[in-house]
N, C-alpha and C positions, 0 to 999 in steps of 0.2 A: 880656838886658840888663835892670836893674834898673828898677823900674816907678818915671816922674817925675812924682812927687805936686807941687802947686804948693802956697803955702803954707796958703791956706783949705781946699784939698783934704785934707790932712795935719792942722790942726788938727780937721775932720770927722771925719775917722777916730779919733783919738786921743781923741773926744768920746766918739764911740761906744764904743770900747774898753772905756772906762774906764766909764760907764757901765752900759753891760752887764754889766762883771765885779760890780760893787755888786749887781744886783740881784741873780747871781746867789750872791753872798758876803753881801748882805745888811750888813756891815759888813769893814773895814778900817782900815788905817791908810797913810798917803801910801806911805811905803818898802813894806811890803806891795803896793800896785798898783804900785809901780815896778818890784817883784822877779816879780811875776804878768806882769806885760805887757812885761816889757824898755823901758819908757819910763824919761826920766831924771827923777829927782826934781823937777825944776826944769818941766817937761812937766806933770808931775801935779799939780802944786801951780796952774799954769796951767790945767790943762781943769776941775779942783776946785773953782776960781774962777767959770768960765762955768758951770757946772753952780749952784752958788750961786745966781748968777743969775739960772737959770732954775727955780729955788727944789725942785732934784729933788732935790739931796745934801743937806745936814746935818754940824755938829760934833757928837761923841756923849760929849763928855768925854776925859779923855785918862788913861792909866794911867803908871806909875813907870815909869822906863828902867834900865838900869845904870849908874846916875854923872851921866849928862848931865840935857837936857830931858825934862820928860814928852812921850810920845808923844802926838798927839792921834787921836782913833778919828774916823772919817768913814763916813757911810752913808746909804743912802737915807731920804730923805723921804718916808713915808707917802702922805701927804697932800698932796702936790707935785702928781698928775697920777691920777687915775682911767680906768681902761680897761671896757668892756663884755664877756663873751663870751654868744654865744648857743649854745645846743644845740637844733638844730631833729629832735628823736627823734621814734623810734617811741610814745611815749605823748603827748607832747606836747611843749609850747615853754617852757625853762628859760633864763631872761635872767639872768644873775649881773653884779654892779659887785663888781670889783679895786680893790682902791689900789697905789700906785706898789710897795709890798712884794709884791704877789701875793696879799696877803690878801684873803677875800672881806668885805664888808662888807654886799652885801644880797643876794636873790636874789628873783626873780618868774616864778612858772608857771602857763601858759596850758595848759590841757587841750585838745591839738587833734592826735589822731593822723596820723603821717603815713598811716596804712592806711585807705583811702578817702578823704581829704581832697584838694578840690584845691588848687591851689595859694593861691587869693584866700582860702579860709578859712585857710593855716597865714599870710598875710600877714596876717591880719588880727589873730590871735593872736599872735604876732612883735609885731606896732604897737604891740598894747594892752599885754602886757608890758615895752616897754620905755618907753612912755610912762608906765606903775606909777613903775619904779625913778627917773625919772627925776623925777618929783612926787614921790614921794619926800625927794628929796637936791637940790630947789632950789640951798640953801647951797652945794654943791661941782660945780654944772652947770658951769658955765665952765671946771672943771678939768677935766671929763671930753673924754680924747682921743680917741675914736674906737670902733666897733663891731665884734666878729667872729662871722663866724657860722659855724657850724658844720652843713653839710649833707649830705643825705643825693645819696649821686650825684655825675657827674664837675661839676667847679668848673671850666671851661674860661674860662683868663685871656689874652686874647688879645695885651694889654698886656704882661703878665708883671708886673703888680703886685699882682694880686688883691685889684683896689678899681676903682669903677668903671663905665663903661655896657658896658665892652667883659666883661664876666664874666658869665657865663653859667649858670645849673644844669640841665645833663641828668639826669633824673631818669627815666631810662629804665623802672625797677621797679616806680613810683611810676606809670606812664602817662602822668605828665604832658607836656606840651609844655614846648620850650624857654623857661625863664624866666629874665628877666634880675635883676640884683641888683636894679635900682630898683624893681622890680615886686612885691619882698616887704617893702622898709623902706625908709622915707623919714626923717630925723631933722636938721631943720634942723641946718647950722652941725657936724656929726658925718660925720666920714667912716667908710665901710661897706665892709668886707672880706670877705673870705669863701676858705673851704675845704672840701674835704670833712673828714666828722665821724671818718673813720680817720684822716686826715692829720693834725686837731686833737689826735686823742689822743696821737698817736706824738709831738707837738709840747710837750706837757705831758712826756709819759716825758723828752723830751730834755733839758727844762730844768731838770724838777726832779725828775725821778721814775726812773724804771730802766734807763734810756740814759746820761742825765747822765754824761757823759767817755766816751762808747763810741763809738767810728769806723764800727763796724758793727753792724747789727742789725736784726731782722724784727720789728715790733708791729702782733701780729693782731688785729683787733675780732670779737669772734664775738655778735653779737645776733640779730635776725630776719633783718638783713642780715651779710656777711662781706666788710669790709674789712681792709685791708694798709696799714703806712706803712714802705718800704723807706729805710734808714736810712743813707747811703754817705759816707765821711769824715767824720764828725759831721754831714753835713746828709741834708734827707728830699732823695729822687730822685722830679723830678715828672715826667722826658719833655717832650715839646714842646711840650703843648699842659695841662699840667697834672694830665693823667689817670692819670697810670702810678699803678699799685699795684691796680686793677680785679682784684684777687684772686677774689674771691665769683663771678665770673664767668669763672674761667678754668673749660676743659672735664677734669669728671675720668672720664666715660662717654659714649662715642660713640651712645647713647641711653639715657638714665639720665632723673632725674626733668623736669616743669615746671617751668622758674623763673619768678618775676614779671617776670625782662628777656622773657621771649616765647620763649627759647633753652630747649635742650634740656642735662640733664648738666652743669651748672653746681653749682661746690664748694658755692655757696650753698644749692641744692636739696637738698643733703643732708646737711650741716652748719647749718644755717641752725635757729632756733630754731621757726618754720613746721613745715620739714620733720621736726624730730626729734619732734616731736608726732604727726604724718601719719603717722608711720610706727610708731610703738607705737599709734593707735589701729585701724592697720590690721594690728596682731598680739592684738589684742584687749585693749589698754589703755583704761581710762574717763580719760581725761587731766581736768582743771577748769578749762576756760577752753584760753589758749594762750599765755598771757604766763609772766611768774616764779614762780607757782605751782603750772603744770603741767611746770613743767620740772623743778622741786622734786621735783616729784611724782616726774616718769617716775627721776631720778637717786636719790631716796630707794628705788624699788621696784627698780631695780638693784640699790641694795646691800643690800637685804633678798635678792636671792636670785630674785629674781621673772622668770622666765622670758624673758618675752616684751620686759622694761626692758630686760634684760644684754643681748638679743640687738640691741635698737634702741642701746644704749650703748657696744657693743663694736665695730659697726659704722660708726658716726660716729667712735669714737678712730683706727679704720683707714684712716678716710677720710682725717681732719684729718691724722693723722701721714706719710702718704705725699705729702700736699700742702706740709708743711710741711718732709718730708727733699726734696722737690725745690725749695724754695727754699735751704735749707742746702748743697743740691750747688750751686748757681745764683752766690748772694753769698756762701757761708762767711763768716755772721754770725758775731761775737762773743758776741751774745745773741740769744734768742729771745724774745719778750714776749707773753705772752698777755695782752690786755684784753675788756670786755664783761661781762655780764650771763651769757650762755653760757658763756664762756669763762672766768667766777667761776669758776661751779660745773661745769665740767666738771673744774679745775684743781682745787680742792680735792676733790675723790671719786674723780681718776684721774690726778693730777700723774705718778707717779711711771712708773703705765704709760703714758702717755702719750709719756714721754722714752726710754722704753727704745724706742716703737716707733719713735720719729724719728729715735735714732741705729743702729737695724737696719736701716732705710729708705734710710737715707744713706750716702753712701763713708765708708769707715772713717775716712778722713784729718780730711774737713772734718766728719764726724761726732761726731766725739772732741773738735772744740774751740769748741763752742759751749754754753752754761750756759740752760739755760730757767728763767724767771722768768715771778710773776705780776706785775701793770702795779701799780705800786708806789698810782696814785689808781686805785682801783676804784670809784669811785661818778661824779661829776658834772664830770671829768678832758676828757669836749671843748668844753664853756661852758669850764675854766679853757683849754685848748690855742687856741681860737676868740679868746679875748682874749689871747694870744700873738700875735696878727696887728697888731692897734693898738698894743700896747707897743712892738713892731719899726719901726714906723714912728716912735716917739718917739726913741728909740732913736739912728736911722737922721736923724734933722730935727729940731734946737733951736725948742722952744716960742719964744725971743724971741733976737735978733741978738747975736750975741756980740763979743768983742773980736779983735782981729787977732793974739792972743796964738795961737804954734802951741805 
């Protein structure tokens, strides 16, 4: 039986629709989102009006027709509504301000690792960088809608809104104890979302990066940590309490290395950017450090030829790839997405064998029809996927009262 929208229910929808297609089109024209969304002209010209309103859209001039009227072009308002995202990484706390295009307009980083830190220092870090950006850009505070964070660990939303007292971050790896949203940022007058920081990526790939129109697909984060954002009819697949995609911690050695969850044999521990170091210093690699430069290192001395790199290098592609054809046998993605730091530069020095071992790994069938790709934002992609959380909810809830126009 066909679902009985009432008529505010319906004009909401049609709100959303049609907003959402802008941002994601960035520009159009009325007959355009009429022909995009199956609404009727007369609908579009109506929710284009309330959107007006709520000062999101914009006239952008109009060009020649065949014979008739000029067309007029309609798009988003810059400048209409600011959103925050956060990225709470492994080096530190990276707070960026959006405008309603997606564009970034500032950014603020707080040097505060998650490795050793607890929780009250990365909040305090958190605070100070968003009260930066936010001094900052006094002039456009009032326009700014909301906060995303982007964390590390499961983000259990017990609401199912992921905003909130009822949101939680288990931060198992981390050691820390359970901490709640309000416990790491407080921002009068701004509501505070929150995800984990795989989920945020895969949430950027979806909207404007290397998912965008893809119904299925796998996007790995390969950093110190290894996260998943499983991607199922165009939306991410969260389970029932948020947590699904706990990749990094599925078992791929029934006694295999240490991971920081306290578990044994975890894909983390031996794919993990920790591990691939641990394990060329323990074939007698002098690594420098254990961040982006020894990784450099150990993959540079790989492809020089270097004994002890190939063997720590060839090992991990074996790892990753047999982890990665058991998700292809699992969801038979459309695409595969590698993101990260790790997962740059493993993909630029071994893309190619990388792919050959995923579809030797996998059934022939669902192995043949999946495309691996790198994560189209490589750099600063879950501060922008984190402020994908607040734009959804603008999205989703008109700034100010509309007309009874469906």
């Amino acid at each position: 039986m066909p679902e009985q929208l009432t008529t505010r229910e319906l004009r909401a929808r049609n709100r959303s629709r049609v907003l959402r297609e802008l941002v994601l089109s960035q520009e159009s024209t009325r007959a355009g989102l009429a022909l995009a969304l199956a609404l009727s002209p007369a609908t579009i010209t109506n929710v284009l009006a309330d959107l007006e309103a709520e000062g999101l859209v914009e006239d952008r001039g109009s060009v020649p027709s065949d014979g008739g009227r000029p067309i007029v072009k309609v798009g988003i308002r810059a400048g209409g509504a600011y959103v925050l995202g956060a990225d709470v990484g492994e080096k530190g706390v990276a707070v960026e301000l959006f405008d309603l295009a997606m564009t970034r307009v500032d950014r603020e980083f707080r040097d505060a690792a998650t490795r050793g830190a607890n929780p009250a220092e990365i909040a305090t870090a958190l605070q100070a960088a968003v009260d930066a950006i936010l001094g900052r850009n006094t002039a456009i505070r009032d326009r700014v809608v909301g906060l995303g964070l982007g964390l590390p660990g499961i983000v259990e939303d017990a609401g199912g809104s992921h905003a909130g007292h009822g949101v939680v971050l288990y931060a198992q790896s981390l050691g820390w104890p359970a901490v709640h949203l309000d416990e790491l940022v407080d921002v009068p007058g701004l509501q505070v979302l929150a995800d984990n920081g795989a989920k945020a990526l895969a949430a950027a790939e979806i909207w404007f990066g290397s998912v965008r129109g893809v119904d299925d697909a796998v996007v790995a984060l390969l950093g110190r940590g290894v996260g998943l954002g499983l991607v199922s009819s165009g939306r991410l697949l969260r389970g029932a309490r948020s947590s699904a995609g706990e990749w990094g911690h599925t078992k791929i050695a029934a006694d295999g290395r240490v991971c920081r969850c306290g578990g044994r044999g975890c894909l983390e521990a031996h794919v993990g950017s920790d591990a691939l170091i641990a394990a060329w210093r323990e074939r007698g690699g002098e690594p420098d450090g254990s961040g982006w430069r020894a990784l450099d290192a150990l993959v540079a001395a790989a492809d020089r030829g270097d004994a002890a790199a190939v063997a720590v290098v060839d090992e991990a592609l074996g790892t990753l790839a047999l982890s990665l054809a058991n998700l292809v046998n699992l969801t038979n993605p459309q695409k595969v997405v590698i993101g990260g730091w790790v997962g740059l530069r493993l993909m630029r020095s071994r893309r190619d064998e990388l792919e050959a071992r995923i579809r030797e790994a996998s059934l022939q069938r669902p192995g043949s029809q999946f495309e691996l790709e790198l994560c189209q934002f490589e750099g600063d992609s879950v501060a922008l996927g984190a402020a994908l959380l607040p734009l959804e909810k603008l999205i989703e809830t008109p700034v100010v009262a509309v007309s009874s126009r469906a």
